[in-house]
LUMBA-988759 format. One line per 5 residues: their letters; for each residue x, y, z of N, C-alpha, C, O, CB. Coordinates in steps of 0.02 Angstrom, whole numbers, always signed. Each point is the difference from the previous one (the first is absolute). Glycine has a CB too. Example, Ala and Ser with C-alpha at 12.3 -4.5 7.8 and 13.67 -1.06 7.14 Angstrom:
REM LUMBA-988759
as) +660,-284,+390,-45,+59,+0,+45,+60,+0,+52,-1,+33,-147,-58,+29; +77,+112,-98,+42,+59,+3,-39,+55,+37,+25,+55,+8,+34,-87,-116
END
This chain:
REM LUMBA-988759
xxxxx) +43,-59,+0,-43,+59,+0,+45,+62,+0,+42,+5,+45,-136,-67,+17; +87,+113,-113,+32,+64,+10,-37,+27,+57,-55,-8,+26,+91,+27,-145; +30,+26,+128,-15,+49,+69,-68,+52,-6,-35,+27,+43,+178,-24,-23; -146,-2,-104,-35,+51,+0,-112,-20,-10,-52,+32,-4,+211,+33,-55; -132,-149,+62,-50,-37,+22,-14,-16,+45,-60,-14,+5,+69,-5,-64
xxxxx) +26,+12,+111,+5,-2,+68,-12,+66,+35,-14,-12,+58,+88,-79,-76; -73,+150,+6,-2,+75,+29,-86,-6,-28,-35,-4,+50,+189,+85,-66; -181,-82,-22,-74,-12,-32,-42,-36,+44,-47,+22,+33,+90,-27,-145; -15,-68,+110,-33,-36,+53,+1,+31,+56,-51,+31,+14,+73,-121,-60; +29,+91,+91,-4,+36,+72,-58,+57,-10,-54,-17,+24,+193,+0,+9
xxxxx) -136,+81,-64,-25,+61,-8,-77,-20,-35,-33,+49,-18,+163,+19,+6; -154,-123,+4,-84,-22,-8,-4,-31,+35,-58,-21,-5,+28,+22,-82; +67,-38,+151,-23,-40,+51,-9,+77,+45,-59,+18,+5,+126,-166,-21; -33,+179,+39,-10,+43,+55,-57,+59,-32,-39,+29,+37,+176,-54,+22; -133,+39,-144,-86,+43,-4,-48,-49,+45,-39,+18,+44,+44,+34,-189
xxxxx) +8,-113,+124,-89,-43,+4,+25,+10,+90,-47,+1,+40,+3,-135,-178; +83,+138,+155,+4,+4,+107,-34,+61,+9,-55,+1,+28,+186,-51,+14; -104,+101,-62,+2,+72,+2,-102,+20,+0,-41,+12,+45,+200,+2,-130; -161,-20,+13,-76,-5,-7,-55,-50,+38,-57,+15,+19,+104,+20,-122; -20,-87,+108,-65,-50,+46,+14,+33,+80,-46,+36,+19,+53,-184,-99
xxxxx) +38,+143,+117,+23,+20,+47,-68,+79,+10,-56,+1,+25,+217,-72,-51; -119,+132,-10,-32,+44,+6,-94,-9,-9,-33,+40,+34,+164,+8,-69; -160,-86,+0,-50,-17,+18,-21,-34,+53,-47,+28,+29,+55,-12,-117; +10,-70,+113,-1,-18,+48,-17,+64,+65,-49,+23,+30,+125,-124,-98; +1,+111,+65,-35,+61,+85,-38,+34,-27,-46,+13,+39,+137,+18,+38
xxxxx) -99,-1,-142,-50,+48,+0,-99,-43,+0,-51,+35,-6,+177,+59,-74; -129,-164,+85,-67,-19,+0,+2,-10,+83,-48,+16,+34,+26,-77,-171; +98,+26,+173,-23,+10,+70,-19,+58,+34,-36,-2,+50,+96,-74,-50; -37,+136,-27,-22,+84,+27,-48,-3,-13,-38,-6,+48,+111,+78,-62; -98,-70,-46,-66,+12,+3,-63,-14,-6,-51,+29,-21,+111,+7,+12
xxxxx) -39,-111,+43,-47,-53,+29,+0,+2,+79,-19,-46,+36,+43,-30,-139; -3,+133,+123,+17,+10,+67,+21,-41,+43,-32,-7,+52,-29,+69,-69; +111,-95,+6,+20,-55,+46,+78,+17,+49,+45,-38,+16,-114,-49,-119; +60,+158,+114,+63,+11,+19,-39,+52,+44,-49,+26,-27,+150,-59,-73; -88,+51,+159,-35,+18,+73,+47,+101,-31,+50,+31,-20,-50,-204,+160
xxxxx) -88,+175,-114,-14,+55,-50,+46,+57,+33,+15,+53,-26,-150,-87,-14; +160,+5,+120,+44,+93,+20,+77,-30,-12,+46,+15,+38,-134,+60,+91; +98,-125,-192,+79,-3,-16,-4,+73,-58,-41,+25,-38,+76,-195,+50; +44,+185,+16,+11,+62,-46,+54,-45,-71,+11,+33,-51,-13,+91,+179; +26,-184,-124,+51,-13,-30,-28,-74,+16,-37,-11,+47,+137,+117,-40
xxxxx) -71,-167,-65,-4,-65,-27,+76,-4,-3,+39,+27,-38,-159,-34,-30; +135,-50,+138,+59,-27,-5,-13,-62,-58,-54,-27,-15,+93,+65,+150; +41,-52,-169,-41,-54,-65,+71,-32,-15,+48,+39,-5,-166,+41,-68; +124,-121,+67,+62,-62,-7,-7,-30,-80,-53,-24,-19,+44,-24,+165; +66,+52,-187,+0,-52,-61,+84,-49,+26,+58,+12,+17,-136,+94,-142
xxxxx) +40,-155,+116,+68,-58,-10,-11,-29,-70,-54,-10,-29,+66,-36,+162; +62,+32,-158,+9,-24,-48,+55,-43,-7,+61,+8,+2,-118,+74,-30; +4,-149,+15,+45,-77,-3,+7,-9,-70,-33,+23,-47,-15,-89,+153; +100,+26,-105,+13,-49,-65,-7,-68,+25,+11,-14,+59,+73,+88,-120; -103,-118,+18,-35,-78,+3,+79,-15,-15,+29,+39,-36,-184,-57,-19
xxxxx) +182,-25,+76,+74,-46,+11,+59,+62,+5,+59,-5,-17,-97,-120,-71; +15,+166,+108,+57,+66,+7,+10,+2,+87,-43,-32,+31,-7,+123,-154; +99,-60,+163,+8,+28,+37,-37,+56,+5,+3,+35,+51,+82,-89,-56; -119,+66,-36,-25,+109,+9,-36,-11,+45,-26,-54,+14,+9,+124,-127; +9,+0,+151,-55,+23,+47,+13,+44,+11,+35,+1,+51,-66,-69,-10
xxxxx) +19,+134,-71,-5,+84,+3,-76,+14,+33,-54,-29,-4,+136,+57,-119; -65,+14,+149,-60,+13,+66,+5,+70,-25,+55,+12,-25,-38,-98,+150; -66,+143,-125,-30,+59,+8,-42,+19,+16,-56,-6,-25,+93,+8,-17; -15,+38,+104,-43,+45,+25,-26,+53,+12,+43,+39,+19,-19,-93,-10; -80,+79,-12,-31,+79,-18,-49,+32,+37,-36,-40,+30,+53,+13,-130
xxxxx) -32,+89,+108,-77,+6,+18,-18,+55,-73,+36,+28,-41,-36,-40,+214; -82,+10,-162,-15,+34,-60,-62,+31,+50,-33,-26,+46,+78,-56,-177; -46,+158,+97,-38,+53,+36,-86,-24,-36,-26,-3,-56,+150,+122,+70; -144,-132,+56,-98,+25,-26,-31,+49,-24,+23,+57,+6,-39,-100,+62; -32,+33,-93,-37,+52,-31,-45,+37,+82,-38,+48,-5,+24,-127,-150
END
């Protein structure tokens, strides 16, 4: 695989994270399932590989409406 097939792949696996993800919290907000006097959504992504060593952990908060 060229690198420059490999930079493609990576960069359409993390749109489709990026976009489902961001839907995601945005149907838990505003399905109200988050206790309504939080000012901020603490929120964790881990990211494994299947027969890899990986496990990158991130963590964030994201401001409420």
């Amino acid at each position: 695989m060229s690198e420059d097939a490999f930079n493609m792949s990576i960069r359409k696996f993390l749109k489709e994270v990026g976009v489902t993800s961001q839907r995601k919290i945005e149907e838990t907000v505003r399905e109200g399932q988050i206790d309504g006097e939080k000012k901020k959504l603490n929120v964790r992504i881990t990211l494994t590989a299947e027969g890899t060593g990986l496990n990158h952990v991130v963590d964030g908060e994201i401001e409420l409406p």
